[in-house]
C-alpha positions in Angstrom: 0.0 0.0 0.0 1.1 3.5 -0.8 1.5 6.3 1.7 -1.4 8.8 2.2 -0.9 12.2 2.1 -1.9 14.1 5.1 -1.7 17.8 6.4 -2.3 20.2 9.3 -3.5 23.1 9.4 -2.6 25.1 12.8 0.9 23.5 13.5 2.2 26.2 15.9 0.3 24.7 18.8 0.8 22.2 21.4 -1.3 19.9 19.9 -0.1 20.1 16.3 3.5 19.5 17.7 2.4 16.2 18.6 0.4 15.5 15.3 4.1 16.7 13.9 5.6 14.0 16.2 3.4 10.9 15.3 2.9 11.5 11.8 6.3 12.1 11.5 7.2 8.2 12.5 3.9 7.1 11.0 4.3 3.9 8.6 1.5 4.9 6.7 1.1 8.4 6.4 3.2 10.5 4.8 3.5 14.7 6.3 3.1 16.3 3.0 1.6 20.0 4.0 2.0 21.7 7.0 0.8 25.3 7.9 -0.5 28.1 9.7 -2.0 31.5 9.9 1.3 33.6 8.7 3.3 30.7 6.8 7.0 31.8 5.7 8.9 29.4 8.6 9.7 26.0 9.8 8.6 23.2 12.0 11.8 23.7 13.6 11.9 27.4 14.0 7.9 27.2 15.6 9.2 23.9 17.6 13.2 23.7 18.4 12.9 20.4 19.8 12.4 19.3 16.1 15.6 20.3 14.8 17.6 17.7 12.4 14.0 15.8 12.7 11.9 16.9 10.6 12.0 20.8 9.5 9.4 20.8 6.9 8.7 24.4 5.2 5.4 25.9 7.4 3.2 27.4 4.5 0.3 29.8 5.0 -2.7 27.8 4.9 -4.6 27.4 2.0 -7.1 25.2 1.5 -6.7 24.5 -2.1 -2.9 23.7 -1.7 -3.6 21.4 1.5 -6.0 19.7 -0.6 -4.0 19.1 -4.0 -1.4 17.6 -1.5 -4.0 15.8 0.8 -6.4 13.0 1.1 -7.1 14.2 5.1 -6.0 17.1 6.7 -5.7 18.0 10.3 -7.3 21.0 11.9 -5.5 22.1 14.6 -7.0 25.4 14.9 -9.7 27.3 17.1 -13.2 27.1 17.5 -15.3 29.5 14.4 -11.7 29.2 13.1 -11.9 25.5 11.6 -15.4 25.7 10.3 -14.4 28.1 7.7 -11.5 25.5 6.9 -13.7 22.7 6.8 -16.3 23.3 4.4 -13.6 23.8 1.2 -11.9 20.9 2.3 -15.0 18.6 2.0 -15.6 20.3 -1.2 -12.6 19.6 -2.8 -12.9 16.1 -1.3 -10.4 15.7 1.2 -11.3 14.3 4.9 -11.0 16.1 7.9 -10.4 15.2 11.7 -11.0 18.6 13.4 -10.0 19.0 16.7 -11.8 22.4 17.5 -15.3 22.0 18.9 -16.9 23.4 15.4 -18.4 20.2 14.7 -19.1 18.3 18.4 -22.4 19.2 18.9 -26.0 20.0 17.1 -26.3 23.2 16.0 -28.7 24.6 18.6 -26.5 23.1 22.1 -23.2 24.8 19.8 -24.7 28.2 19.2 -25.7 28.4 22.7 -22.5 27.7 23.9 -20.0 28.8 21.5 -20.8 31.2 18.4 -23.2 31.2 15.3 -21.9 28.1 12.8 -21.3 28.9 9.7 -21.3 25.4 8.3 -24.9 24.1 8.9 -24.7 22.2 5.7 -21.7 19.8 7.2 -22.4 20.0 10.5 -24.8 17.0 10.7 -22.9 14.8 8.8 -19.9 15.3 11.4 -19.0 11.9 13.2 -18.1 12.6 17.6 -14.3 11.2 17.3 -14.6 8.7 20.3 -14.0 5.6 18.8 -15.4 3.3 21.4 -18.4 5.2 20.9 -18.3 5.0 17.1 -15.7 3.0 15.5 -18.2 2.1 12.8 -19.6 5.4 11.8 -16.1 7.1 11.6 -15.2 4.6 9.1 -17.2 6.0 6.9 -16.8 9.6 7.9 -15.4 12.5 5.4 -15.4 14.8 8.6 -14.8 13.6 12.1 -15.0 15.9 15.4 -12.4 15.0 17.5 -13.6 15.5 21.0 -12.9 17.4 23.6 -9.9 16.5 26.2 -12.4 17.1 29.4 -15.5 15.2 27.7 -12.9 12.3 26.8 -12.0 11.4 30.3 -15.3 12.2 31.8 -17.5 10.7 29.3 -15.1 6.8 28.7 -15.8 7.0 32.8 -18.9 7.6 33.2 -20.5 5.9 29.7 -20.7 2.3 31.0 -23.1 3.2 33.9 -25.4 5.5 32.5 -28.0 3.1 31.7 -27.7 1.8 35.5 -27.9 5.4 37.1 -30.5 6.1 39.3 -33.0 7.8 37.6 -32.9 11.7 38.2 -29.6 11.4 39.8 -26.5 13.7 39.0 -23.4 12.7 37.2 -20.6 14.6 39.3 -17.3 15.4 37.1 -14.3 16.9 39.7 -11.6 17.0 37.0 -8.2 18.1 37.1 -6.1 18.8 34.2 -2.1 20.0 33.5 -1.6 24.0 32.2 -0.7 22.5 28.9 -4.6 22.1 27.6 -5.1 26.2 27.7 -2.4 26.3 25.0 0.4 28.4 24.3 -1.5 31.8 24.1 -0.6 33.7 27.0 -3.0 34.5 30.2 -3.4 35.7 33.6 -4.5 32.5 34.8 -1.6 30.0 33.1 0.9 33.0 34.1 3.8 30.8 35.9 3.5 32.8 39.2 -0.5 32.4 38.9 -0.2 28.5 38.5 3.1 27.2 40.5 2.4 26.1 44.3 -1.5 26.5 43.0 -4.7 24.6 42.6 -7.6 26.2 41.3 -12.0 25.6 39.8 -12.1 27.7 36.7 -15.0 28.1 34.8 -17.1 26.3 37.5 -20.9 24.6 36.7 -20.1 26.8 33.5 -17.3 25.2 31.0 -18.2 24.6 27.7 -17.4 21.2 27.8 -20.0 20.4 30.1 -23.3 20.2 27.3 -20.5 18.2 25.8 -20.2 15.7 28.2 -24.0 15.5 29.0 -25.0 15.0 25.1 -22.9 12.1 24.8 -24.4 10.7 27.9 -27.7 11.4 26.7 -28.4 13.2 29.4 -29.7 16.9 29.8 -27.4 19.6 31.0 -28.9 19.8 34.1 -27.9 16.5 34.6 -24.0 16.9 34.4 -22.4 18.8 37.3 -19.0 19.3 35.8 -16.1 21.4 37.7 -12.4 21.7 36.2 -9.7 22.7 37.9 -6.0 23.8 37.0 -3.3 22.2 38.3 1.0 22.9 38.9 1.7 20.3 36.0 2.5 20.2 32.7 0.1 17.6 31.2 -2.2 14.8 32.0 -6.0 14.8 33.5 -7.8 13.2 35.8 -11.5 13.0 35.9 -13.2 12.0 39.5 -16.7 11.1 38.4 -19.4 10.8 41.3 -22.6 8.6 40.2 -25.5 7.0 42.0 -26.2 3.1 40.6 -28.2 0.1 41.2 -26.1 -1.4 44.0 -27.1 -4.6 43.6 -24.8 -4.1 39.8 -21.1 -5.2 40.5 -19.3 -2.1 38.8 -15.4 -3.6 38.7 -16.8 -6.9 36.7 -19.2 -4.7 34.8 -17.1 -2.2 33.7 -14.0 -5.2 32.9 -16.4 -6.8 30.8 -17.7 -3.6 29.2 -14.2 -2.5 28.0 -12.1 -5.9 26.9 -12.1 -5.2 23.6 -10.6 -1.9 24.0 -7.3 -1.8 23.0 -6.8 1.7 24.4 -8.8 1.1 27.9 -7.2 -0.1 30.8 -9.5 -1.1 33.9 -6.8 -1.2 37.0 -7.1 -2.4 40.4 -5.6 1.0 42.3 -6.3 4.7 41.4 -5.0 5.9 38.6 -2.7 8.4 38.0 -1.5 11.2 35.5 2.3 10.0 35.0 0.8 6.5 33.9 -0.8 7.9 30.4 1.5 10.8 29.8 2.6 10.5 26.2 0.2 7.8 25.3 -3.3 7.2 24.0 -4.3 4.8 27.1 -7.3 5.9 29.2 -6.7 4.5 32.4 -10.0 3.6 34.6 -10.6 2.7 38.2 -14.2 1.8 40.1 -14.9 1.9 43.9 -18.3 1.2 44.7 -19.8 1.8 48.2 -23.7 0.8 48.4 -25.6 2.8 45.7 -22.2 4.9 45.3 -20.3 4.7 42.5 -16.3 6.5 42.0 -14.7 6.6 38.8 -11.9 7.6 38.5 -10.6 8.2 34.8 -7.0 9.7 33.6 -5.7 10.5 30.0 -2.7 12.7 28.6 -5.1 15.8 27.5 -2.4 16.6 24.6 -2.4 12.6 23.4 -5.8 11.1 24.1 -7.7 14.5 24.9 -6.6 15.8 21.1 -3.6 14.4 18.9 -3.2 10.4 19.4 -7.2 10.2 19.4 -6.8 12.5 16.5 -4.5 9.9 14.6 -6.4 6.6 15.9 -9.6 8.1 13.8 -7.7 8.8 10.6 -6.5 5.4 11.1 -10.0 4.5 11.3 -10.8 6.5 8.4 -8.6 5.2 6.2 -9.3 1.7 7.1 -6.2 1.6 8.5 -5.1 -0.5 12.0 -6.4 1.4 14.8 -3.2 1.4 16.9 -0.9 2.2 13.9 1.9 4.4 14.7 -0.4 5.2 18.1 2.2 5.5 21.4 1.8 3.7 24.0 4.8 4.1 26.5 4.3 6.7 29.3 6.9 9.1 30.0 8.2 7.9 33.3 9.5 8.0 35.2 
């Protein structure tokens, strides 16, 4: 089989530097087209650490150009930003795994939330980019919406035992998660002396990835109590998910049995923790049930599995291509 062409779009990013880094070493896709908003540098210049590795030209995107080159591109860009990418893209017939929230959710729950879409034509025929969820549809997809690093975590937690939830009961989502998913735009809030030594809520019973979290479920917004918090670290996320279940239901054997075909789930016997899944596509899952209590306790990399591995497992999928291809799977420990 031949390579396939792919590109991104949005490369400057932490999350396009670990596209850069897997597609790099990918045995079936080929890094053909890489760019960004201003163009005229280098992979090495935006990222040093990719020096004598691979220092493609960084063009100013262009859709036409990324699809001549392309049969799926990469949208590493914004929310509003990657809709007006997407659109020519699937006009000129290339695929697209977009890892903005453009194309997550039905048009009224995004407008609410977000901004008016300016894609309604494509927007239902975007497939949600969790592949447990749905391998078989994103086979088939031309554009998939890679989900959110918060609704990853909290949603492969909670997903198994929604159907035994106690009817009217809350899902509880305490999540913590590494400075790394705000990006490299600067803030107040991921300033160094702001976040060392600190532990904070942000965006409490408000984030925009809660209506994320509670459509998957199939569950109503009210449903979902969802608080993030920021944490002294550089990467990872944990998700502490509270739920009330049938306690008759033996949640460890449940959940084990649920998930052992997954070749990216891990059901463990202690807590997890971050270190465990940094630098890999693994979600690591662990269940305490008291009574009618349920505690899940769910941790990815937000970088890998909350954005760029999960992005690269559904172009696999896309392309009918093995899901773990090129896919890492060593932590970064110690």
């Amino acid at each position: 089989m031949s390579a396939i062409n792919v590109g991104i779009v949005g490369v400057s990013g932490y999350t396009g530097l670990e596209l850069v880094k897997m597609l790099h070493a990918h045995p079936k896709f080929e890094l053909a087209y890489v760019a960004n908003s201003e163009g005229d540098t280098s992979l090495a210049a935006l990222h040093p650490a990719l020096k004598s590795v691979c220092d493609l030209p960084v063009e100013k995107a262009d859709v036409k150009e990324a699809s001549r080159r392309c049969e799926l591109v990469f949208l590493a860009l914004p929310h509003k930003t990657a809709m007006a990418f997407v659109k020519p893209l699937v006009e000129y017939g290339c695929r697209v795994v977009d890892l903005s929230a453009d194309y997550r959710l039905p048009l009224e729950i995004y407008e609410k939330h977000y901004t008016e879409h300016t894609d309604r034509h494509n927007l239902p025929k975007a497939v949600y980019g969790l592949p447990e969820l749905y391998r078989n549809a994103i086979a088939s997809a031309q554009i998939v919406a890679n989900p959110g690093c918060f609704p990853t975590s909290a949603i492969l937690g909670a997903w198994p035992f929604v159907s035994k939830r106690v009817e009217n009961s809350p899902v509880i989502v305490d999540a913590k998660t590494g400075v790394s998913g705000a990006g490299k735009k600067l803030s107040e809030t991921t300033h160094f002396v702001n976040v060392n030594e600190n532990l904070f809520a942000y965006n409490p019973l408000g984030h925009r990835h809660a209506p994320e979290i509670a459509h998957k479920l199939g569950l109503e917004e009210s449903e979902v109590v969802f608080v993030p918090h920021l944490c002294p670290i550089t990467r990872g996320m944990i998700s502490s998910i509270y739920m009330q279940i049938d306690e008759a239901l033996d949640a460890k054997s449940f959940i084990k049995k649920f998930y052992e075909h997954e070749p990216f789930i891990r059901i463990l016997d202690k807590p997890v923790d971050m270190k465990s899944v940094a630098g890999t596509n693994f979600c690591d899952i662990f269940v305490k049930q008291q009574g009618s209590t349920l505690f899940i306790s769910s941790a990815i990399d937000n970088l890998q599995r909350g954005a760029s591995s999960q992005a690269v497992v559904n172009a696999n999928i896309m392309m009918h291509l093995p899901e773990e291809l090129g896919i890492p799977k060593i932590a970064y420990v110690p």
